[in-house]
C-alpha positions, 0 to 999 in steps of 0.5 A: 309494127309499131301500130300492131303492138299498140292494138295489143296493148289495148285489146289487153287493157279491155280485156282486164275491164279497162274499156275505152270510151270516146268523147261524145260529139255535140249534137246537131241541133243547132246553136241556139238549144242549151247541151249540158256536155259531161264526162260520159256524154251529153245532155240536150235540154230542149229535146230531152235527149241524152247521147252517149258512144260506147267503143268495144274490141273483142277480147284477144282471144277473138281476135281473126275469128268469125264472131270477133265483130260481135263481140265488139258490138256487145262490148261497145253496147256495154259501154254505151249502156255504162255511160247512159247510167252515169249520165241519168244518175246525175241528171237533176230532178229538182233543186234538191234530188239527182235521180242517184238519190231516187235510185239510192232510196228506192230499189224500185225506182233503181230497178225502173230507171236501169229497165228505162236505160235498156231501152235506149236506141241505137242511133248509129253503129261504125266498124272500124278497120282495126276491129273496134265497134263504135255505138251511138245511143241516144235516150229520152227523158221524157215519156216513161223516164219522166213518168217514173221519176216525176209521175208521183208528184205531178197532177192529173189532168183536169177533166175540164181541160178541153173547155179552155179553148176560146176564138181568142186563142186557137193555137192554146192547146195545140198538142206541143209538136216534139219534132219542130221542137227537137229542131230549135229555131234559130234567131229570127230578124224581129222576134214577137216579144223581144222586149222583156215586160214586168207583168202580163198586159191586161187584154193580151192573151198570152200562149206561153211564158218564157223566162228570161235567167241569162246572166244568173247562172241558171242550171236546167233540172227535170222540175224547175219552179218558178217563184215570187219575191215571197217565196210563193210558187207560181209554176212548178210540178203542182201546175203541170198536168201529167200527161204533158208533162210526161210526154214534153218535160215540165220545160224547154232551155234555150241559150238564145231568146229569140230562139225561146220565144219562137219555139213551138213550146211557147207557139206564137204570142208567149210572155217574157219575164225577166227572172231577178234571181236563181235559187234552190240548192242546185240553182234550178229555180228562178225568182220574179217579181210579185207585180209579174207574178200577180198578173200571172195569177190574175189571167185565166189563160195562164192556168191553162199553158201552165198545166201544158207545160208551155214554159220557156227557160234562157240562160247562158 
């Protein structure tokens, strides 16, 4: 009896607007990728996944009816919807902009980014015996969102990319594989680069470039810059070729370096920098040092992963 009046109490609750909203399990990707956990659901940085549970219960009205069931599944798709949009309204598009202020400065751009979050995937749909519906959706930021939100300040692809391949480097420009890196690899016994080097060595070709920030409080943003001791830009949204920014996102996060350094992102032979500092007003930018980041400047193959977006951030 007891249960029964509680279920009342709480259809009529959503009935007035007040709708239910479940805690967002973490997501299974292993413990080695970094998740942003918020209030609405969760935010996977090395796969761009955002993933959010709606729960709905038809109104009381419904309640025995054949279309009760339906009516839970458009109230719980309702909230998951809900909670997307708060979520992508916080995520941080650089140091200083969240996508809220895109949204808040541009119809257009609120307009794209509601259109994105409709395209949303359902990953999983549970009925539950006292008639709620529980809905799983998961949404990428990359692809079209990142296009929308980053396309206007990235660069368009050389039409001389191609010529960067050399005998030296065969996995250079291997297309990123978004599968393995969905699927973050955990810390191998000996990693390639596990010692932190000051500067490229000269003669090393280098498949990528993992910066380590652990320790500096680090947060993950869509266009993170990396800086030298003056100030000057060493990677950042002028570096990345559009095409693969949009398709992979300007950079992975990883809690672990081992794990970093063996992500398919950076592939098989990647630079380790040890950032000095994090900077920006969100703290989304990290700060080498010059002799490191003149070495990078110097190497030809660095152009070349830098504009695919082979760039590997750790941090806590």
């Amino acid at each position: 009896m007891m249960n029964r009046v509680l279920r009342i109490v709480f259809l009529t609750l959503l009935t007035a607007g007040c709708w239910f909203t479940a805690a967002v399990p973490a997501l299974a990707q292993g413990r080695w990728g970094y998740v942003e956990q918020t209030v609405n659901g969760t935010i996977n940085w090395q796969d761009g996944n955002v993933t959010v549970v709606g729960i709905g219960a038809p109104p009381l009205k419904y309640e025995g009816k054949a279309n009760e069931r339906p009516m839970a599944l458009r109230a719980a798709r309702t909230v998951a919807y809900r909670n997307l949009l708060e979520i992508i309204k916080g995520v941080q598009v650089d140091a200083e902009t969240k996508v809220a202020d895109f949204m808040t400065e541009s119809d257009v751009i609120h307009a794209k980014v509601e259109g994105v979050i409709k395209g949303a995937r359902v990953e999983d749909t549970r009925y539950i015996e006292d008639g709620t519906v529980e809905v799983t959706m998961v949404l990428n930021l990359y692809g079209r969102f990142t296009d929308e939100i980053l396309g206007p300040k990235l660069r368009q692809a050389a039409p001389s990319q191609p010529q960067h391949r050399t005998a030296s480097a065969p996995q250079e420009n291997r297309p990123i594989q978004p599968q393995q890196a969905q699927q973050p690899v955990a810390a191998p016994e000996a990693a390639p680069q596990t010692v932190v080097e000051p500067a490229a060595q000269p003669g090393v070709v280098y498949t990528g470039l993992v910066i380590d920030s652990r320790g500096l409080n680090l947060k993950p943003c869509m266009s993170p810059r990396v800086l030298d001791e003056d100030g000057r830009e060493v990677y950042g949204s002028a570096f990345a070729d559009r095409e693969w920014a949009v398709q992979y996102g300007m950079a992975g996060y990883s809690k672990d370096i081992n794990a970093a350094q063996s992500n398919q992102r950076v592939t098989n032979n990647p630079l380790t920098i040890k950032a000095l500092q994090v900077t920006g007003t969100a703290g989304t930018n990290v700060v080498i040092g010059n002799e490191a980041a003149e070495s990078l400047r110097r190497t030809s193959e660095t152009l070349s992963f830098l504009r695919q977006c082979r760039t590997m951030f750790v941090l806590d």
